[in-house]
SEFIZA-3560 file (N, C-alpha, C; in Angstrom, 3 decimals):
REM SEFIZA-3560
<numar><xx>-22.918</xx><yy>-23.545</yy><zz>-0.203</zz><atom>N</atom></numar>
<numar><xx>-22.398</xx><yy>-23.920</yy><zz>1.092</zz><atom>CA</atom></numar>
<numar><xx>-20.902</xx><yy>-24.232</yy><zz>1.025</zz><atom>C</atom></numar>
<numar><xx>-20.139</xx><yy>-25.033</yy><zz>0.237</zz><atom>N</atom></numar>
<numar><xx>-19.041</xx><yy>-24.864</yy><zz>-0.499</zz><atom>CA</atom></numar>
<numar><xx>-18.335</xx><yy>-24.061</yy><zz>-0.034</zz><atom>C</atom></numar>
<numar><xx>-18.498</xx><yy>-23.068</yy><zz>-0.794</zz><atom>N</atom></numar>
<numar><xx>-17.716</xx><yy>-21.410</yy><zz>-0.849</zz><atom>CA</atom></numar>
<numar><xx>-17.979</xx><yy>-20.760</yy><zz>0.216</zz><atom>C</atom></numar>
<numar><xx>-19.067</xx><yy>-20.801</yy><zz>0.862</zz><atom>N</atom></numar>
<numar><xx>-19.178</xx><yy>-20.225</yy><zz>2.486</zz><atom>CA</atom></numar>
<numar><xx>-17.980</xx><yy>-21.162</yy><zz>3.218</zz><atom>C</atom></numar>
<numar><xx>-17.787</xx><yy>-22.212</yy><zz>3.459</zz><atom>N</atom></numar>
<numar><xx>-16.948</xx><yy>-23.400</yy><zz>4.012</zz><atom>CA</atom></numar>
<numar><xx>-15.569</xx><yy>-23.061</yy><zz>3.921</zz><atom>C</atom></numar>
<numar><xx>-15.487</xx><yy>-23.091</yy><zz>2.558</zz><atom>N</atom></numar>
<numar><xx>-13.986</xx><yy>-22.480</yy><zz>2.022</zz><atom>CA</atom></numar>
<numar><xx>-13.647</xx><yy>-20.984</yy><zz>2.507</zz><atom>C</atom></numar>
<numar><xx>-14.278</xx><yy>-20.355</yy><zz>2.475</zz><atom>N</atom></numar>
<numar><xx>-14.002</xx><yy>-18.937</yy><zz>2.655</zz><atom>CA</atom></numar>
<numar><xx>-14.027</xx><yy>-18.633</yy><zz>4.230</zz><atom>C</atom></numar>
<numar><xx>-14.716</xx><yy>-19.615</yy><zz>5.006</zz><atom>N</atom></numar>
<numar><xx>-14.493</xx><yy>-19.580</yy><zz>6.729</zz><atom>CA</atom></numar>
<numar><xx>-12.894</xx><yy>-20.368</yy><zz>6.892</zz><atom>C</atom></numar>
<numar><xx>-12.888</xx><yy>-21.339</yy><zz>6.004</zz><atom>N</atom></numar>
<numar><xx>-11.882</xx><yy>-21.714</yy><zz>6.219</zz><atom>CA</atom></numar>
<numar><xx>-10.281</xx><yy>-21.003</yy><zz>5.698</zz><atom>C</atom></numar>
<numar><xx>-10.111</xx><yy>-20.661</yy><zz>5.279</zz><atom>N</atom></numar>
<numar><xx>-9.268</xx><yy>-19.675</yy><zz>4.352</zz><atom>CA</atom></numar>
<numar><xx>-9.148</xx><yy>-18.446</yy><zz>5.856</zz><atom>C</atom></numar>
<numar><xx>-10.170</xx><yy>-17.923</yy><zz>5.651</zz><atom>N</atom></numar>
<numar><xx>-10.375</xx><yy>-17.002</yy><zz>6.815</zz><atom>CA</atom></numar>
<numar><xx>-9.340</xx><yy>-17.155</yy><zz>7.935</zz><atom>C</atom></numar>
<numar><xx>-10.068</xx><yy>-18.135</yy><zz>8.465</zz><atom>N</atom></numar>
<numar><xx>-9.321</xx><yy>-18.833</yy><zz>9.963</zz><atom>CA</atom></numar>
<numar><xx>-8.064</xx><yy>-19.115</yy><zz>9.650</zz><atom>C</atom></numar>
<numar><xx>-7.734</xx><yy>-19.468</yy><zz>8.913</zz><atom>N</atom></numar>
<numar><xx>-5.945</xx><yy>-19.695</yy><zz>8.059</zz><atom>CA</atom></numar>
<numar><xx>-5.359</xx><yy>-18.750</yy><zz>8.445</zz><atom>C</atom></numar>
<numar><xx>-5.656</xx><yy>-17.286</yy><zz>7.596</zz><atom>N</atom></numar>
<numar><xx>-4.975</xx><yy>-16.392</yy><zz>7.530</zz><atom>CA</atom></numar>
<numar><xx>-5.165</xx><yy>-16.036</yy><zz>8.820</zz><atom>C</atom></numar>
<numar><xx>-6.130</xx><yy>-15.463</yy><zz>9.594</zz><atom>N</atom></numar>
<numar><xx>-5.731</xx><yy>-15.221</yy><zz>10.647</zz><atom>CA</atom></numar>
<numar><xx>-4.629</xx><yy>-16.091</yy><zz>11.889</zz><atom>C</atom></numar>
<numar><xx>-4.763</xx><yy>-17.084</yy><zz>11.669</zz><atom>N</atom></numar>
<numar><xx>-3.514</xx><yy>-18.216</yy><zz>12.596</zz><atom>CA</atom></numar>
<numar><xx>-2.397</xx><yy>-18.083</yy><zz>11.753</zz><atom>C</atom></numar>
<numar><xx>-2.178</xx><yy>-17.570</yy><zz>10.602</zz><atom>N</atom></numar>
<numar><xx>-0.814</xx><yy>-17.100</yy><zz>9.831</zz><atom>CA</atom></numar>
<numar><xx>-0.217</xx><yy>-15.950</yy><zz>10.691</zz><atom>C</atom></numar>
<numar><xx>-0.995</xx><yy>-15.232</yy><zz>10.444</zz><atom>N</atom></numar>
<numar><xx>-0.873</xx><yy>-13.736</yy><zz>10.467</zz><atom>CA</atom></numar>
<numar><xx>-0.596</xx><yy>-13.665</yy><zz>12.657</zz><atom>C</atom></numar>
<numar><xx>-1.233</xx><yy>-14.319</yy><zz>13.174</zz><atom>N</atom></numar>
<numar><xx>-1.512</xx><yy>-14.081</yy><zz>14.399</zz><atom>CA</atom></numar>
<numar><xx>-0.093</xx><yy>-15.293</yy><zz>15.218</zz><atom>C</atom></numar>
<numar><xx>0.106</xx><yy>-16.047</yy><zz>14.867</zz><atom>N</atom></numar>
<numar><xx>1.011</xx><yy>-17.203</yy><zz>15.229</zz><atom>CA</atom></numar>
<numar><xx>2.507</xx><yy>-16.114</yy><zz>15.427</zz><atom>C</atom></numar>
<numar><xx>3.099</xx><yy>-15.929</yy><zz>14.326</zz><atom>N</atom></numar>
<numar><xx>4.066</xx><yy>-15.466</yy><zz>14.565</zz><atom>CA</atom></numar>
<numar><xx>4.251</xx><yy>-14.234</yy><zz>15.271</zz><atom>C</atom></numar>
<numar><xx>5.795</xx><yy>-13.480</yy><zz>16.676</zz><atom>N</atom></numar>
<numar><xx>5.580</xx><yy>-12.703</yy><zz>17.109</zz><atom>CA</atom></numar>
<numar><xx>6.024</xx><yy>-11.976</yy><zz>16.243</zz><atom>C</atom></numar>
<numar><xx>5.548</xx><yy>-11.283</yy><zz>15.525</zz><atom>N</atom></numar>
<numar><xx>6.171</xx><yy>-10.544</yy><zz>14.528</zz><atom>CA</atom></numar>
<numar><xx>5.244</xx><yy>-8.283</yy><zz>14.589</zz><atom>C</atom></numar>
<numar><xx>6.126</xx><yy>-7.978</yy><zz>14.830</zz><atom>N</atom></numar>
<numar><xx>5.537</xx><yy>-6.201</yy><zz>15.616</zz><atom>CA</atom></numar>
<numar><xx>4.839</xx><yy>-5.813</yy><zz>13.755</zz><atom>C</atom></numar>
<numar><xx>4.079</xx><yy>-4.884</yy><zz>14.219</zz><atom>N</atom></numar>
<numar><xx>2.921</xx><yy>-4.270</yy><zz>13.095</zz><atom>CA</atom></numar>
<numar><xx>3.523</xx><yy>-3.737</yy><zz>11.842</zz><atom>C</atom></numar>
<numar><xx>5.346</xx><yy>-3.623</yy><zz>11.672</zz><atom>N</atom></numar>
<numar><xx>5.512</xx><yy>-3.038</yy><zz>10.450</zz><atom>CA</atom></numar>
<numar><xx>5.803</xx><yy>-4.690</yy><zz>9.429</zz><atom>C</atom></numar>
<numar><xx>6.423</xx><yy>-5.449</yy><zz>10.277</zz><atom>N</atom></numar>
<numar><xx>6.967</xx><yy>-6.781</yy><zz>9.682</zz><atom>CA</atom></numar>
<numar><xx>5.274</xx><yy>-7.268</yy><zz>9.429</zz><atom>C</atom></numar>
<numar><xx>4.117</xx><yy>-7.329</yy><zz>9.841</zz><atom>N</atom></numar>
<numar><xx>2.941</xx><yy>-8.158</yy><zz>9.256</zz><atom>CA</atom></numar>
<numar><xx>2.823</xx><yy>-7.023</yy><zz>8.434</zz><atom>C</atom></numar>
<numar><xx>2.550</xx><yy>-5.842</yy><zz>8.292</zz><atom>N</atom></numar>
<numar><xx>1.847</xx><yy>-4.993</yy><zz>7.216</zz><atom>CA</atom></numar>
<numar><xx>2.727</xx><yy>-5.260</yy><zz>5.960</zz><atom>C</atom></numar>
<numar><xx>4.566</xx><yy>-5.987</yy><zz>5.834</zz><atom>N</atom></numar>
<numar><xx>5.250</xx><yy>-6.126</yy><zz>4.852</zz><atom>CA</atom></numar>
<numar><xx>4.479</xx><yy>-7.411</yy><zz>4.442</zz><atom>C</atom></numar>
<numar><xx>4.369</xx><yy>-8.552</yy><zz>4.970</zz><atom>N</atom></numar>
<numar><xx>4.086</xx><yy>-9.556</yy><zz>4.642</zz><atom>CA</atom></numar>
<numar><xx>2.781</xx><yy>-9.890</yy><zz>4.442</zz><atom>C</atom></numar>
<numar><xx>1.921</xx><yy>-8.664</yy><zz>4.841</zz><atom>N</atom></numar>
<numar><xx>0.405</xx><yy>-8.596</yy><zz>4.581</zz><atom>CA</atom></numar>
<numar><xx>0.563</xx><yy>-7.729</yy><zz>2.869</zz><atom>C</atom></numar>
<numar><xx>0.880</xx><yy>-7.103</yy><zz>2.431</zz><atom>N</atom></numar>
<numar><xx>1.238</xx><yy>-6.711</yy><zz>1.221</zz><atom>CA</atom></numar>
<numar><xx>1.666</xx><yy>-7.601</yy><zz>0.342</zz><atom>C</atom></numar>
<numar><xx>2.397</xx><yy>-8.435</yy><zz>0.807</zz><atom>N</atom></numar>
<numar><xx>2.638</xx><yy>-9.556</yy><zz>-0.700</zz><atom>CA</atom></numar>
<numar><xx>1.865</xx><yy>-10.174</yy><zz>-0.520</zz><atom>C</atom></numar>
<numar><xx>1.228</xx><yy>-10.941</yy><zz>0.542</zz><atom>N</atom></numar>
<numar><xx>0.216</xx><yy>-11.939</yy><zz>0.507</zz><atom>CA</atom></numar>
<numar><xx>-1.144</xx><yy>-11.090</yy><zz>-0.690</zz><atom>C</atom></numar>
<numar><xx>-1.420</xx><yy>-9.599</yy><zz>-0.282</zz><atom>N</atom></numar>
<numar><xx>-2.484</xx><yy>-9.121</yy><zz>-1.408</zz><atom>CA</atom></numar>
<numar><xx>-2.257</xx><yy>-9.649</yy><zz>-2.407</zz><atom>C</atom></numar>
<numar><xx>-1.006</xx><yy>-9.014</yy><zz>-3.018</zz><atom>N</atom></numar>
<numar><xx>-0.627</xx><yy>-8.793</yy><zz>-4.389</zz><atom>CA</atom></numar>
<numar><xx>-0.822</xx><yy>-10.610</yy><zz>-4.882</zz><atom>C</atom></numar>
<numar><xx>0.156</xx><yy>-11.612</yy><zz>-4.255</zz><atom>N</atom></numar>
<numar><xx>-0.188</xx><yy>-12.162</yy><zz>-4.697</zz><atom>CA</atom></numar>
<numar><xx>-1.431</xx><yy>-13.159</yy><zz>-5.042</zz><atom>C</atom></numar>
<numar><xx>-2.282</xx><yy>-13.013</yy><zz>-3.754</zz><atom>N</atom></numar>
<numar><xx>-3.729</xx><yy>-13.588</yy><zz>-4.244</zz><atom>CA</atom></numar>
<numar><xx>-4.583</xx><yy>-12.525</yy><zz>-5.342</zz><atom>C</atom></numar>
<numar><xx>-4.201</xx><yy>-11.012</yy><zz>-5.614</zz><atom>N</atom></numar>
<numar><xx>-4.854</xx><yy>-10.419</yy><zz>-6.317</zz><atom>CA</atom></numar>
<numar><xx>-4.379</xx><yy>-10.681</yy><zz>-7.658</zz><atom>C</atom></numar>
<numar><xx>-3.385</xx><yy>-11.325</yy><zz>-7.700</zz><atom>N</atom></numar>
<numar><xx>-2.723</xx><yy>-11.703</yy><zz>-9.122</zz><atom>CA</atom></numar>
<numar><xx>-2.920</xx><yy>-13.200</yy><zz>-10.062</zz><atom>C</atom></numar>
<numar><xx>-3.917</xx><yy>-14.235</yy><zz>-8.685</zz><atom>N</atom></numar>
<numar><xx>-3.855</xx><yy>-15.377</yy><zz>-8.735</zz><atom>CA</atom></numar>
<numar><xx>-5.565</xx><yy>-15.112</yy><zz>-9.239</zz><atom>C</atom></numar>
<numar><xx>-5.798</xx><yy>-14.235</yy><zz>-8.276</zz><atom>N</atom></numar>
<numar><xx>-7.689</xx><yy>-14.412</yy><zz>-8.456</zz><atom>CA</atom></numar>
<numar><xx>-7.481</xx><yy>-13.573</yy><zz>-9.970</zz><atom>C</atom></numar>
<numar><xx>-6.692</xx><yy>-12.405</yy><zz>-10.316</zz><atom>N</atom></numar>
<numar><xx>-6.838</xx><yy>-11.471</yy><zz>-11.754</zz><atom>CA</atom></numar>
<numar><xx>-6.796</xx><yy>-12.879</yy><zz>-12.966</zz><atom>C</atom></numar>
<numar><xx>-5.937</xx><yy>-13.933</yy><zz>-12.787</zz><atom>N</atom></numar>
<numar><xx>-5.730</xx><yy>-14.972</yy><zz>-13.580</zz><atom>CA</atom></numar>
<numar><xx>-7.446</xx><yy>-16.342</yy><zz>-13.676</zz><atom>C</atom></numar>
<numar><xx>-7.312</xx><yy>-16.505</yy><zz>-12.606</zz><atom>N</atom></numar>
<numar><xx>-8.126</xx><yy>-17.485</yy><zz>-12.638</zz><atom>CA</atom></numar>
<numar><xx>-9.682</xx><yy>-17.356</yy><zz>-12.732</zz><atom>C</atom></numar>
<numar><xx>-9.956</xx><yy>-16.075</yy><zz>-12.385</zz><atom>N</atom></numar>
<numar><xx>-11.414</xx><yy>-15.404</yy><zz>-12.248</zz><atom>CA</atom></numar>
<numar><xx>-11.400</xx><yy>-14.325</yy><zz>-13.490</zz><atom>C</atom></numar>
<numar><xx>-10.650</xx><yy>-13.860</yy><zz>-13.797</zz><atom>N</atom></numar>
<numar><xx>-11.190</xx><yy>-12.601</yy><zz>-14.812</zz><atom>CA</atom></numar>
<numar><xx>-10.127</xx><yy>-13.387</yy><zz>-16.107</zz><atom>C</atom></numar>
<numar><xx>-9.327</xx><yy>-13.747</yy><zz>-16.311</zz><atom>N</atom></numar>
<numar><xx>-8.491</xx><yy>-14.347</yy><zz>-17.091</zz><atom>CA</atom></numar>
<numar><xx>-7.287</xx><yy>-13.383</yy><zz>-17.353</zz><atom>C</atom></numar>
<numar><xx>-6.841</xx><yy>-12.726</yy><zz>-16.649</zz><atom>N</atom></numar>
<numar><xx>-6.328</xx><yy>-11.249</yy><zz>-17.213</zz><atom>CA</atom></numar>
<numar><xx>-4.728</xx><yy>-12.018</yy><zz>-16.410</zz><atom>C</atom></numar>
<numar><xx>-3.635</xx><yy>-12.418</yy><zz>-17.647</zz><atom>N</atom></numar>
<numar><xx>-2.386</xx><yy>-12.751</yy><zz>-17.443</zz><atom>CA</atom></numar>
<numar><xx>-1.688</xx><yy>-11.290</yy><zz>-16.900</zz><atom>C</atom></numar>
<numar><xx>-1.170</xx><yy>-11.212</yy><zz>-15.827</zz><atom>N</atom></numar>
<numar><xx>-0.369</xx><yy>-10.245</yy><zz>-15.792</zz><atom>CA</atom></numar>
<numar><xx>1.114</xx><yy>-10.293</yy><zz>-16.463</zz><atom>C</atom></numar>
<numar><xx>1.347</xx><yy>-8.977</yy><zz>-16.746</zz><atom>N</atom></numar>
<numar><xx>2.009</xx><yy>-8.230</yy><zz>-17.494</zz><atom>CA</atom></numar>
<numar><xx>3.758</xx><yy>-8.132</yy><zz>-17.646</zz><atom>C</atom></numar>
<numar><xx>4.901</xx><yy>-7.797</yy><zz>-18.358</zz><atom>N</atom></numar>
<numar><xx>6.118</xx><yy>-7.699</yy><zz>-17.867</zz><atom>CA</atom></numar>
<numar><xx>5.829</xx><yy>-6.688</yy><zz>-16.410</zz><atom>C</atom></numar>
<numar><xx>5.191</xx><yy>-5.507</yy><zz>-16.491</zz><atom>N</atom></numar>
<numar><xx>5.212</xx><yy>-4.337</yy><zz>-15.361</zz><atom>CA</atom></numar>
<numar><xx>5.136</xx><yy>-5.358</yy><zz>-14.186</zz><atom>C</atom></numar>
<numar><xx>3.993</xx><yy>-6.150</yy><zz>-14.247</zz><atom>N</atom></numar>
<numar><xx>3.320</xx><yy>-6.389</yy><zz>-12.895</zz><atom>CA</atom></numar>
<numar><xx>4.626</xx><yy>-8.087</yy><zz>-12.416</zz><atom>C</atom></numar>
<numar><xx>4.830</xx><yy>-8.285</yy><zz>-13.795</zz><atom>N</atom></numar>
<numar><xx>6.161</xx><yy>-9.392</yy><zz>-12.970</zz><atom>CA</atom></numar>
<numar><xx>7.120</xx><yy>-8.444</yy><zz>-12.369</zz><atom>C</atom></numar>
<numar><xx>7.848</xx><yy>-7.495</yy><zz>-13.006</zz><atom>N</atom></numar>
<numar><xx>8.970</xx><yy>-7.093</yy><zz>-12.436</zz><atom>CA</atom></numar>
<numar><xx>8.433</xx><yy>-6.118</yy><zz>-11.151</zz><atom>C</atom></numar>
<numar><xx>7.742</xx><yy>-4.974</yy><zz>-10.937</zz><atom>N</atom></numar>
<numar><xx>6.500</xx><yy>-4.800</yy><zz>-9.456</zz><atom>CA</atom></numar>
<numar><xx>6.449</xx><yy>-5.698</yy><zz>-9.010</zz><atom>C</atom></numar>
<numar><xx>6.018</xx><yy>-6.807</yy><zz>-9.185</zz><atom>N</atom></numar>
<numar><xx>5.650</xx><yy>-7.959</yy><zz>-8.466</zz><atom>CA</atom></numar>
<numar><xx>6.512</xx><yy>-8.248</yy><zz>-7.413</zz><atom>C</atom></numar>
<numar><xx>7.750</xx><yy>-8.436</yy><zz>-8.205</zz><atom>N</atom></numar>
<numar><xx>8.931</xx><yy>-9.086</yy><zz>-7.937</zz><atom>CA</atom></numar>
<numar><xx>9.760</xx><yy>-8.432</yy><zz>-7.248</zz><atom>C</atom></numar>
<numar><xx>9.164</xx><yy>-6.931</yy><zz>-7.112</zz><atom>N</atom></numar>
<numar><xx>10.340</xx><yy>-5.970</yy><zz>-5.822</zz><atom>CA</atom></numar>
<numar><xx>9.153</xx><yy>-6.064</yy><zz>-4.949</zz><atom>C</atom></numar>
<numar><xx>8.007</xx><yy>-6.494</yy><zz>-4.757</zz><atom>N</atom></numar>
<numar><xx>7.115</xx><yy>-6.278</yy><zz>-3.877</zz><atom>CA</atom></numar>
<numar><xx>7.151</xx><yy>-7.368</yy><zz>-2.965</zz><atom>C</atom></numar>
<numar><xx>7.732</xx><yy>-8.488</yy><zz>-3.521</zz><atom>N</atom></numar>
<numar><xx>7.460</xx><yy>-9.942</yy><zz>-3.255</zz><atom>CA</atom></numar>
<numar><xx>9.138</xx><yy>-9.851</yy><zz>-2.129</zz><atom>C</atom></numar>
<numar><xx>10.173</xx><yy>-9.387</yy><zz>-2.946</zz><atom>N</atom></numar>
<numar><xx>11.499</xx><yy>-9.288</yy><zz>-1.976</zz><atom>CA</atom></numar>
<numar><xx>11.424</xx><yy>-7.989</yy><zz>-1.223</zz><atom>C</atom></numar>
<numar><xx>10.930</xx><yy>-7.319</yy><zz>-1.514</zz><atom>N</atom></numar>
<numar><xx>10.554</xx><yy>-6.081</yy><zz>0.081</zz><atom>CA</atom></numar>
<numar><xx>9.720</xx><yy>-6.581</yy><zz>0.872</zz><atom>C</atom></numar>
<numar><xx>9.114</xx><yy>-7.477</yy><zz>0.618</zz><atom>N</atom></numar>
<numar><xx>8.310</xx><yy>-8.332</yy><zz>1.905</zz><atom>CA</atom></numar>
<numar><xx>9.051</xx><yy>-9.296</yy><zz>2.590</zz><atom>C</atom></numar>
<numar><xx>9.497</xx><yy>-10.116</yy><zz>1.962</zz><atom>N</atom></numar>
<numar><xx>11.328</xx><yy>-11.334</yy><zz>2.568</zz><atom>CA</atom></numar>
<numar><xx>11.893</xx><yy>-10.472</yy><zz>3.451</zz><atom>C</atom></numar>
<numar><xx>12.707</xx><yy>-8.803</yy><zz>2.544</zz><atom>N</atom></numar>
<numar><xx>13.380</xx><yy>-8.120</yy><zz>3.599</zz><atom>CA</atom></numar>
<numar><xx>12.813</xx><yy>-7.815</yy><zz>4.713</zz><atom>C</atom></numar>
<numar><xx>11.537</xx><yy>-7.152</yy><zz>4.820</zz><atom>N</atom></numar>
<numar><xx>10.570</xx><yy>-6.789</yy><zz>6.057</zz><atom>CA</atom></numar>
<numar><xx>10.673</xx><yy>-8.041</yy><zz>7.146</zz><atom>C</atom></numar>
<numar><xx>10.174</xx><yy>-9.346</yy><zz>6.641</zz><atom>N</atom></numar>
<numar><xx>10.142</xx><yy>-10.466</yy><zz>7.055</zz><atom>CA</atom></numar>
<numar><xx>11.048</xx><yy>-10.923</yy><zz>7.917</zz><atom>C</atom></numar>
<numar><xx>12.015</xx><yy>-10.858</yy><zz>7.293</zz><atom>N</atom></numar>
<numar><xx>12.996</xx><yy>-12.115</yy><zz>7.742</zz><atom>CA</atom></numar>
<numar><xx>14.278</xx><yy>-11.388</yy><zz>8.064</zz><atom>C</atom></numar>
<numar><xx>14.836</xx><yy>-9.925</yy><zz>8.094</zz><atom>N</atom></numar>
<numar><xx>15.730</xx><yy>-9.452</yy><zz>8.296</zz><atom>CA</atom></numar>
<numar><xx>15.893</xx><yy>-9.368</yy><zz>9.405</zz><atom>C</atom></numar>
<numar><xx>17.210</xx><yy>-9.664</yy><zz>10.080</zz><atom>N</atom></numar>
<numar><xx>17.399</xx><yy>-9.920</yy><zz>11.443</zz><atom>CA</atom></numar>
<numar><xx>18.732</xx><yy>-8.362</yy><zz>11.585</zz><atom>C</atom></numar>
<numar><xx>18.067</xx><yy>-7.795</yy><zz>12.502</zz><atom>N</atom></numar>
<numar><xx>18.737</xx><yy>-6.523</yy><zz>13.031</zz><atom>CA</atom></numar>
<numar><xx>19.113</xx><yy>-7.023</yy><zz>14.498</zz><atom>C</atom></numar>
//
């Protein structure tokens, strides 16, 4: 019951993240991409034990600032 709880809750998060700001479908799909990477990098650590890599820091790390730029760049 726990993890059902948590996972409704988490749920509802992201969607009031994702849904709050007016932000048009290319700026959430940037910032929906790092949010993956980085929970897929948090769960690869904490659930499978698997430290990611130099590749996946430096990937990481243009994935993580092409999402900022998407984000937050004011044209």
């Amino acid at each position: 019951m726990l993890f059902l709880a948590s996972g409704a809750m988490i749920l509802g998060l992201y969607g009031f993240t994702v849904n709050l700001p007016h932000w048009d479908f290319g700026k959430l799909l940037g910032i929906y991409v790092v949010m993956f990477f980085l929970v897929a990098q948090i769960l690869a650590k904490v659930r499978f034990d698997q430290a990611p890599t130099a590749p996946i820091y430096l990937g990481g790390a243009l994935i993580v600032a092409g999402g900022l730029v998407i984000g937050f760049w004011r044209s």
